[in-house]
ZAMARGU-4260 file (C-alpha; in steps of 0.2 Angstrom, whole numbers, plus 5000, padded with zeros to 4 digits):
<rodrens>
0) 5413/5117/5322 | 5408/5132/5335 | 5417/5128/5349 | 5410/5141/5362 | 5408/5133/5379
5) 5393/5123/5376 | 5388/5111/5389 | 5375/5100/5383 | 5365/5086/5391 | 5360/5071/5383
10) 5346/5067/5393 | 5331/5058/5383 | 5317/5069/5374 | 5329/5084/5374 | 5340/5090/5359
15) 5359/5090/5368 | 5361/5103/5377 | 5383/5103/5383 | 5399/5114/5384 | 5412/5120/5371
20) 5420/5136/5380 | 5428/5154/5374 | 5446/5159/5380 | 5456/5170/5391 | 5469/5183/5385
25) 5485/5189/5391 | 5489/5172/5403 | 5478/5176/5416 | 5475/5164/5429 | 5464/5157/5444
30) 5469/5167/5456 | 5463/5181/5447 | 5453/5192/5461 | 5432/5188/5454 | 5422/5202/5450
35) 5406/5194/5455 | 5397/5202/5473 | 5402/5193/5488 | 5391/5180/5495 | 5375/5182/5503
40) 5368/5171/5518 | 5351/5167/5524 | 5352/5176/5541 | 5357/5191/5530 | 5345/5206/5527
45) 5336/5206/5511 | 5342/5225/5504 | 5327/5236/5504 | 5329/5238/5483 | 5328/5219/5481
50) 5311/5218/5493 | 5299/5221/5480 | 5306/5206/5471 | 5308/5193/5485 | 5290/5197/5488
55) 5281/5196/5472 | 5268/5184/5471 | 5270/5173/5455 | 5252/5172/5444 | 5251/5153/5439
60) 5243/5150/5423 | 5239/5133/5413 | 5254/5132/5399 | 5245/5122/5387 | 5255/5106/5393
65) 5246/5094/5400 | 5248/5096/5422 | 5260/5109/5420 | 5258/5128/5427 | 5267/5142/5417
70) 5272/5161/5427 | 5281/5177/5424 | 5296/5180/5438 | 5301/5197/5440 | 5321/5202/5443
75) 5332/5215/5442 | 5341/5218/5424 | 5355/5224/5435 | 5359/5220/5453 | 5371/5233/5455
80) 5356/5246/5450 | 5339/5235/5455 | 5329/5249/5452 | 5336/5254/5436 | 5323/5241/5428
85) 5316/5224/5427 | 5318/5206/5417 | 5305/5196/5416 | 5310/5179/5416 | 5298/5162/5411
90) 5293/5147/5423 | 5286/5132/5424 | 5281/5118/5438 | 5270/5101/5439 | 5267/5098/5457
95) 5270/5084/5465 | 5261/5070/5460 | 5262/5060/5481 | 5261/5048/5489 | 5272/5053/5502
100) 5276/5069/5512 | 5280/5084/5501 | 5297/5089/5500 | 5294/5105/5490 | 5303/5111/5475
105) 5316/5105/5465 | 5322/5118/5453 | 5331/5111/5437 | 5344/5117/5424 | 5349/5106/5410
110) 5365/5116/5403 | 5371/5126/5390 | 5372/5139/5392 | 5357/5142/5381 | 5348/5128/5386
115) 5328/5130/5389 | 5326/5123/5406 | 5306/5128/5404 | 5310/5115/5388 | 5318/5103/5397
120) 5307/5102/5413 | 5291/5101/5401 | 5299/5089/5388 | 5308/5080/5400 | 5311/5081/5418
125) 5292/5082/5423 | 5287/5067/5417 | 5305/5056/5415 | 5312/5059/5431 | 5310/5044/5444
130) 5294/5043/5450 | 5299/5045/5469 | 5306/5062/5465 | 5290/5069/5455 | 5280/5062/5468
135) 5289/5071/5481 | 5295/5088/5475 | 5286/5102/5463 | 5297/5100/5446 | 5301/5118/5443
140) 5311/5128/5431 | 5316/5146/5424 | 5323/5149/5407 | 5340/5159/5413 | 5340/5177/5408
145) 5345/5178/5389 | 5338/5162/5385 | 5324/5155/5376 | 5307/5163/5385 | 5319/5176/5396
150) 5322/5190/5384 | 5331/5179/5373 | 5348/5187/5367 | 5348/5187/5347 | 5361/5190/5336
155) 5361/5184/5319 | 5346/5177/5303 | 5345/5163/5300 | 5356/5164/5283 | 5368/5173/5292
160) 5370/5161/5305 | 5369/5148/5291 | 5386/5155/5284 | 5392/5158/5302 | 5392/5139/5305
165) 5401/5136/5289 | 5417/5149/5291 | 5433/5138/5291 | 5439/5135/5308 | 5457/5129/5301
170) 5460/5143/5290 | 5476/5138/5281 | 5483/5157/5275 | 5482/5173/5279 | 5466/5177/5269
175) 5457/5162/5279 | 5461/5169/5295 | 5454/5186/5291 | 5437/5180/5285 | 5436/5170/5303
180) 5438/5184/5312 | 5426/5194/5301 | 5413/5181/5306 | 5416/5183/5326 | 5415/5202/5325
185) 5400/5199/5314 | 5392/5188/5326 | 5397/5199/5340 | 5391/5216/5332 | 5374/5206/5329
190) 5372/5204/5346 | 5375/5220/5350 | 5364/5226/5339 | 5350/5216/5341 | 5351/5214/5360
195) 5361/5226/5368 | 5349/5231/5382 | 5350/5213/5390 | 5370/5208/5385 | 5380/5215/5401
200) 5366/5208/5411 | 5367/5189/5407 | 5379/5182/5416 | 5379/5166/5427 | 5381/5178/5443
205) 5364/5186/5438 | 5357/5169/5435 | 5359/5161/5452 | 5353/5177/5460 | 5335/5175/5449
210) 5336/5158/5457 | 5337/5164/5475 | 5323/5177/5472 | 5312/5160/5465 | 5318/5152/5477
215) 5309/5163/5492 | 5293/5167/5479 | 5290/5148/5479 | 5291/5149/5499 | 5306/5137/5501
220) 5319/5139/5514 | 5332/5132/5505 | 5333/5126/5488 | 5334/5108/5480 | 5342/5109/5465
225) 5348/5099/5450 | 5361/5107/5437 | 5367/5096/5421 | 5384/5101/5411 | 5384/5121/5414
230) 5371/5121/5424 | 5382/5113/5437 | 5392/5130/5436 | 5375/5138/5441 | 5373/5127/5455
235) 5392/5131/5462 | 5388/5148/5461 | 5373/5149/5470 | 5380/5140/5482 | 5397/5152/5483
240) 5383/5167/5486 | 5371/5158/5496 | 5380/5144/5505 | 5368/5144/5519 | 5352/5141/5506
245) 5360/5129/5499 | 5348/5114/5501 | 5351/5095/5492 | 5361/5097/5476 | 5366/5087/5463
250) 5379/5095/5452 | 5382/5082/5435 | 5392/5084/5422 | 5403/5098/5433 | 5413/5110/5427
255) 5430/5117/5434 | 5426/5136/5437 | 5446/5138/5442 | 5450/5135/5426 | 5454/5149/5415
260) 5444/5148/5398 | 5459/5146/5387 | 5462/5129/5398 | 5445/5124/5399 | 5444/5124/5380
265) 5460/5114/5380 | 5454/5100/5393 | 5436/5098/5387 | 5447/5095/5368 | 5454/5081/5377
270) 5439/5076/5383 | 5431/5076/5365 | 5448/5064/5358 | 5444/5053/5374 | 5425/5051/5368
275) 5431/5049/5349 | 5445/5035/5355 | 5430/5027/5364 | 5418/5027/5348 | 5432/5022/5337
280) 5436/5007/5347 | 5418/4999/5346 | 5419/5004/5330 | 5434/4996/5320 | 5426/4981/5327
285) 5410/4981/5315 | 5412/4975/5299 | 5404/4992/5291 | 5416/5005/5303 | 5416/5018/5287
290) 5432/5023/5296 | 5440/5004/5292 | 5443/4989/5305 | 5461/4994/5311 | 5466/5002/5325
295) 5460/5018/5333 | 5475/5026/5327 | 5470/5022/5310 | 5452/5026/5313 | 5456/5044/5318
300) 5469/5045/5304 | 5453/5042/5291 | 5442/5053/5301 | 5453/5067/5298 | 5458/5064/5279
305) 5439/5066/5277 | 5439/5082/5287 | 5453/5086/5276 | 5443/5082/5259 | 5428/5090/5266
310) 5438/5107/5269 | 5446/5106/5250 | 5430/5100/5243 | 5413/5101/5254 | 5404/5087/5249
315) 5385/5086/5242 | 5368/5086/5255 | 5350/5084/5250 | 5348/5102/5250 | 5357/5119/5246
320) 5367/5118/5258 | 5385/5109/5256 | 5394/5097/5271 | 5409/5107/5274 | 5425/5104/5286
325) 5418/5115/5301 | 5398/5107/5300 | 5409/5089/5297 | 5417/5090/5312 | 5401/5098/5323
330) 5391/5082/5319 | 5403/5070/5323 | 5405/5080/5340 | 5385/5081/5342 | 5385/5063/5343
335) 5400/5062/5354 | 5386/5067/5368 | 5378/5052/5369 | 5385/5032/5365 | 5365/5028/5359
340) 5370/5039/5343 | 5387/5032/5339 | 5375/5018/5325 | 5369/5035/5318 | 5386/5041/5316
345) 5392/5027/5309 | 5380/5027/5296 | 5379/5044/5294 | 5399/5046/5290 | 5396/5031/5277
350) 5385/5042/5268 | 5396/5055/5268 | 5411/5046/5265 | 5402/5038/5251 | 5398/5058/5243
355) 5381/5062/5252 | 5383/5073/5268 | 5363/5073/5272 | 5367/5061/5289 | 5379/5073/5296
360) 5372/5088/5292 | 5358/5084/5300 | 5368/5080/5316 | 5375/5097/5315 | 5357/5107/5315
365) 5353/5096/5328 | 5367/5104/5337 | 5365/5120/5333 | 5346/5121/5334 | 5343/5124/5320
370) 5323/5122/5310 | 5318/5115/5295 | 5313/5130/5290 | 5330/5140/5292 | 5327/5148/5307
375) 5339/5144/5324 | 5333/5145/5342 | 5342/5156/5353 | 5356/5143/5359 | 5371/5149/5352
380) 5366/5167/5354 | 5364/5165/5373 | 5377/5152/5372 | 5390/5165/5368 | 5383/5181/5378
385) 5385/5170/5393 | 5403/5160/5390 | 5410/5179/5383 | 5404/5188/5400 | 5408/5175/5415
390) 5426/5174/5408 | 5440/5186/5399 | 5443/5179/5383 | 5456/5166/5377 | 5466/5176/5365
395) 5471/5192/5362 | 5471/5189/5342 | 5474/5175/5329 | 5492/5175/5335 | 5488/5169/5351
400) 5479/5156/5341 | 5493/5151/5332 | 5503/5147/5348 | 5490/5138/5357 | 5487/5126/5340
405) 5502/5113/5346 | 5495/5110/5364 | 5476/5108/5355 | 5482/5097/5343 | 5490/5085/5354
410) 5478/5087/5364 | 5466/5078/5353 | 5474/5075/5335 | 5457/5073/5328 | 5448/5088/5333
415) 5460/5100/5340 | 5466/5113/5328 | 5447/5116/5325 | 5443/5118/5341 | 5459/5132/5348
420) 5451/5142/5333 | 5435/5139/5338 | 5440/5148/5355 | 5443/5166/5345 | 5426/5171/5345
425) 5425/5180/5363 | 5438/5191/5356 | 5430/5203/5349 | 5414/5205/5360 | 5407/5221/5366
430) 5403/5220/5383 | 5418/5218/5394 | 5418/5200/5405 | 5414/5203/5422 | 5416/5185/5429
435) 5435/5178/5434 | 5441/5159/5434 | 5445/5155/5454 | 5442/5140/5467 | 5422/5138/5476
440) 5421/5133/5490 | 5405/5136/5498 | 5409/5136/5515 | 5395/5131/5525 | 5383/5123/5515
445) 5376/5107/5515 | 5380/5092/5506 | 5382/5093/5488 | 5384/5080/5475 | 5394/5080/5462
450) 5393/5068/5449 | 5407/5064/5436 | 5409/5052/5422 | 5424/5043/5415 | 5425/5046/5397
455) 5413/5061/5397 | 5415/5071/5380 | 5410/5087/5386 | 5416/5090/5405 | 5429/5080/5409
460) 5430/5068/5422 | 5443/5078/5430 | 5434/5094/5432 | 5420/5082/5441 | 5435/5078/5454
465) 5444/5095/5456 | 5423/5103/5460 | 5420/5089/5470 | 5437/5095/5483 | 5435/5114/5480
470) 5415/5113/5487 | 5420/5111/5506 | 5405/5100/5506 | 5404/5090/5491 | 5405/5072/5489
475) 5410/5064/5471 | 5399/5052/5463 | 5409/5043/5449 | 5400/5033/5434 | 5414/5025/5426
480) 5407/5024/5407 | 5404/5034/5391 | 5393/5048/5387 | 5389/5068/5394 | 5380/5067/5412
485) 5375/5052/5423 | 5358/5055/5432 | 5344/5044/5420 | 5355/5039/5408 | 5353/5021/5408
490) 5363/5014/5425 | 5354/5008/5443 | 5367/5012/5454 | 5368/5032/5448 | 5348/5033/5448
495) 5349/5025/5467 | 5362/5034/5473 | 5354/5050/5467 | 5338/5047/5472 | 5342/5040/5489
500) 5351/5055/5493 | 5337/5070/5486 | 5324/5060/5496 | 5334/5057/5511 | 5346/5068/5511
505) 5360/5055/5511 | 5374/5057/5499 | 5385/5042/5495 | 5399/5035/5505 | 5417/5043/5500
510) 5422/5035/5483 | 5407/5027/5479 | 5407/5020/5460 | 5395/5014/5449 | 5395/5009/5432
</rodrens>
């Protein structure tokens, strides 16, 4: 299992896209003094070295999707130095479709980090929202630098990163421990190599500020905004930097950007054993659970013997590849995301129970991105430049590890000693974390919504709540039910509520619940 802050969605037509984090050494904590630049305003003066960027205008072309229009948004690779050079980064709109009075855009980010928001808004968002949104608002999106069609950071082949996936993430010796941390530093060293030029430059700082530039290049006072799993994190930051530009914003899925990364590993592990606890209990009540018709105690006690037998013996796949401990464990998380994947699961860990590991696998390169062919987007690549440069990293070494095991582990029995070794692999990495765990407050922007759900595998409820009372303007939307992120997932009252307030600008009333 690669647990390295992934926050994925589960939205329909779009391969998860969620959060697994990377650690933080030496106990440091939220009130750590943040590196990133202090806040900007709208009355502020644009500085002249940014001019040329806030000034552009963007050449739209047809993308080769049907309605939608593709361009190429210039930004500095380095804000501290804007005329050291340029990024070009990759977006896409579909106007709005009316009736009704133009509202203008709505830029949207589904998560990650890693996640293709060009992907999501052209696979997705620009024809799935609600129609009184597309009709309304210009669907917009930029692929974050590092990601996807922004200079995408790379890092390993696709044979290597085959073996990455597979490295044992509960090394039982000495030995077993070396060769996991051999396979972060190799991971880390291919990055390096492959995409040094753009790996200081790619975190979610940098990001918000390419927002703000789009933001003025599409002539909008203020931006309308809607982040999913990570990209909630986006959203608050934008919002820390730019308080006054903040327009309507939904934040879903939050994340807790007070949290050190050692802690946000630990709370998002026991917001994976809450998802598992949920699963197992509609399980053991079918007749073909594969993990019996007990209890969930009992159903968690079988999924880990199989983890176990999986680590002693990996079991067979229709291909080459074999079903091991670590890709085990990363397809049953995979369909944690989403409760309309727990009948796949279920018939997936038969099979594999049974000796044939083809249903999980498969759940796993759905995870990881990975082709047919062998090849991997660039998810985890970006995935990991971002978690390793937005916060110090958990450990200091494998001891550390070894310390941290207990509170993981009780954290969730089932997943948890996979997942603190999992949070090693920012260790090692060569570019020096510039981001700090502390409180956001936004002072002075509008209304923001946050949106939290109860038994939320990825971003726990709680971290909804806690963003929700830093933000001194937010307003907490709570969907009491199962699954990562809330917005067009199935429920009425969400939908409305959401709709209601982008259109009108009115957020809920204080404590409003749907489910």
């Amino acid at each position: 299992m690669d647990s390295r802050r992934l926050l994925r969605t589960s939205a329909p037509a779009l391969a998860m896209v969620g959060l697994i984090l990377s650690g933080c050494s030496g106990g440091h904590d939220a009130s750590a003094t943040r590196t990133t630049p202090p806040r900007t305003t709208a009355a502020a003066v644009t500085p002249e070295a940014l001019k040329k960027y806030y000034s552009q205008k963007l050449k739209w072309r047809d993308c080769g999707v049907e309605s939608f229009q593709c361009a190429t948004l210039r930004a500095p690779l380095d804000y501290a130095k804007p005329e050291a050079g340029s990024i070009d980064l990759a977006v896409s709109r579909v106007r709005a479709t009316g009736p009704g009075k133009r509202l203008g855009s709505l830029l949207v980010n589904p998560g990650g980090p890693g996640g293709s928001a060009v992907g999501y808004l052209q696979g997705y968002a620009g024809i799935g929202y609600p129609a009184p949104v597309r009709a309304r608002y210009d669907m917009v999106a930029v692929d974050p630098r590092g990601v996807a069609r922004s200079e995408p950071v790379e890092c390993l082949t696709g044979p290597r990163m085959d073996a990455y996936t597979q490295a044992d993430l509960t090394p039982d010796d000495a030995a077993e421990v070396a060769a996991l941390s051999a396979s972060f530093r190799e991971f880390a060293a291919g990055c390096e190599e492959k995409s040094g030029r753009i790996l200081p430059h790619v975190s979610t700082a940098e990001t918000a500020r390419d927002m703000d530039i789009l933001r003025a290049v599409l002539g909008d006072r203020k931006l309308a905004y809607v982040g999913a799993s990570y990209g909630t994190f986006v959203g608050a930051t934008y919002a820390e930097l730019f308080p006054d530009r903040v327009g309507r914003f939904v934040l879903d899925g939050a994340m807790d950007p007070s949290l050190s990364a050692l802690d946000l590993n630990r709370q998002q592990t026991a917001g994976f054993e809450t998802a598992f606890r949920a699963f197992a209990a509609d399980c053991v009540r079918k007749a073909d659970c594969p993990l019996g018709t007990g209890s969930v105690e009992s159903a968690g006690e079988a999924l880990r013997k199989f983890f176990r037998d999986a680590d002693a013996k990996p079991v067979p796949t229709d291909e080459s590849r074999t079903l091991g401990e670590s890709l085990a464990t990363t397809g049953v998380i995979a369909a944690m995301y989403d409760e309309g994947a727990w009948p796949q699961l279920r018939e997936a860990l038969t099979r594999a129970m049974g000796g044939e590991g083809s249903g999980l696998l498969a759940l796993a390169d759905g995870y990881y991105e990975r082709e047919a062919d062998g090849t991997y987007a660039n998810l985890m690549f970006a995935n990991s430049a971002v978690n390793c440069l937005d916060l110090p990293p958990a450990y200091g070494g494998p001891a550390d590890v070894e310390k941290a095991v207990p509170s993981f582990e009780k954290a969730s029995p089932v997943f948890g000693r996979g997942l603190a070794w999992a949070a090693l692999n920012c260790t090692h990495w060569p570019t020096p974390a510039t981001g700090r765990p502390h409180r956001i407050t936004a002072e002075g922007a509008a209304p923001i919504l946050v949106v939290g759900t109860t038994r939320d595998p990825a971003t726990p409820y709680r971290w909804a709540r806690s963003l929700a009372d830093q933000l001194s303007s937010g307003t907490l939307l709570t969907y009491e039910g199962d699954g990562h992120t809330a917005y067009g997932r199935g429920s009425d009252c969400v939908d409305t509520t959401i709709n209601t307030y982008l259109l009108e600008g009115t957020p809920p009333t204080k404590g409003k619940r749907c489910s």
